[in-house]
C-alpha positions in Angstrom: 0.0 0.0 0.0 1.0 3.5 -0.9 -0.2 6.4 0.9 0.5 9.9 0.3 -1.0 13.6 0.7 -3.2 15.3 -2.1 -0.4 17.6 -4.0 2.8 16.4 -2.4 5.9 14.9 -4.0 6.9 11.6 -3.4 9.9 9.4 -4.8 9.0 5.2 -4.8 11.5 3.0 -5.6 10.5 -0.3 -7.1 12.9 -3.0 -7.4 12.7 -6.6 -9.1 13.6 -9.7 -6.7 13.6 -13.2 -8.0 10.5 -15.2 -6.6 11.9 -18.5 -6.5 15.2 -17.2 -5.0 14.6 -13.6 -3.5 18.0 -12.5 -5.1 17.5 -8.8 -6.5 17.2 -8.8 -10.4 18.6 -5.0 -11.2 16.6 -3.5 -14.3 19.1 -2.7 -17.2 19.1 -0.6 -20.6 16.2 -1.3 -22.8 13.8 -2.1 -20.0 10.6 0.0 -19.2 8.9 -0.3 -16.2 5.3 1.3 -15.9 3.8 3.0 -12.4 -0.1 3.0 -13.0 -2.9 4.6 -10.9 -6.7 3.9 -11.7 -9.4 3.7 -9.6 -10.0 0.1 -10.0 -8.2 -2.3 -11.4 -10.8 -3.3 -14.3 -11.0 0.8 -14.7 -10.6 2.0 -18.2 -9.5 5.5 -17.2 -5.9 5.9 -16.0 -5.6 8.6 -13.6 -1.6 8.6 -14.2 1.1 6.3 -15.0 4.9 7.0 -15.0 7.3 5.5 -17.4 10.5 4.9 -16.5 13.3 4.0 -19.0 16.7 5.0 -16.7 17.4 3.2 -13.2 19.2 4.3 -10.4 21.8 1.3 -8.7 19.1 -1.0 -10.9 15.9 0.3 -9.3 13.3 2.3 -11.6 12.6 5.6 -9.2 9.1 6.4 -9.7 8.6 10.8 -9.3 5.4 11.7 -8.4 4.5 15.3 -8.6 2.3 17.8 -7.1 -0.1 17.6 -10.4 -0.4 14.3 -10.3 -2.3 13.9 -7.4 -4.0 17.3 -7.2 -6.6 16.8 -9.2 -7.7 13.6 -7.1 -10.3 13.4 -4.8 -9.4 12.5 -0.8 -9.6 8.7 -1.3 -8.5 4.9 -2.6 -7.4 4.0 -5.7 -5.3 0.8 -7.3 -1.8 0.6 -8.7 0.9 -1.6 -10.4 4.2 -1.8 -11.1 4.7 -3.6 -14.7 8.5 -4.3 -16.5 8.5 -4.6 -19.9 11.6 -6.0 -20.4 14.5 -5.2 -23.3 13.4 -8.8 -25.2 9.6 -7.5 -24.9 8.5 -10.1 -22.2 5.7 -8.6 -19.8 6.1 -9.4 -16.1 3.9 -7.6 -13.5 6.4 -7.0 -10.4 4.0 -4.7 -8.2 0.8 -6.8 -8.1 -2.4 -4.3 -7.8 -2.4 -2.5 -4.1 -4.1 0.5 -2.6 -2.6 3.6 -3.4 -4.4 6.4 -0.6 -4.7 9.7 -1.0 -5.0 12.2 2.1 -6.2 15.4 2.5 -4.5 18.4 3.3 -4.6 21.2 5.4 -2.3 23.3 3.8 -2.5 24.4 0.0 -1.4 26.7 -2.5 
């Protein structure tokens, strides 16, 4: 579960282990790894999704910004973490979770 509050910046790292083993698996050149946010999972609307082509020590760094969640109501949505990987394979690696959003007192 993610939560976070209405218009705030956030930075999520999302990193691939192997399930059989646990060993990390670092995400290299040529791989894409999507962030998505809907309100449900069978939702056809996507409220945002980051895609992220450039890794930090192997992890994707998902940025989240102010305007991404400032047009969002107070409330629960879904999101996933999908690779896409440099040979085209599709793995989901962040299975759908709750992704909160809190209000604010303070706003500009």
């Amino acid at each position: 579960m993610i939560s976070m509050t209405k218009g705030d910046t956030e930075s999520i790292a999302i990193r691939a282990v192997n399930p059989r083993t646990g060993e990390p698996i670092p995400f290299e050149e040529g791989d894409t790894v999507f962030f998505t946010v809907k309100f449900t999972e069978s939702s056809e609307r996507v409220l945002f999704q980051k895609r992220i082509t450039e890794f930090e020590d192997g992890a994707a760094v998902v940025a989240i910004f102010p305007e991404d969640t400032k047009p969002l109501e107070v409330g629960k949505y879904r999101y996933d973490g999908q690779l896409t990987d440099r040979f085209g394979n599709v793995y989901t690696i962040v299975k759908p979770s709750d992704f909160v959003v809190t209000g604010e007192v303070t706003w500009d």
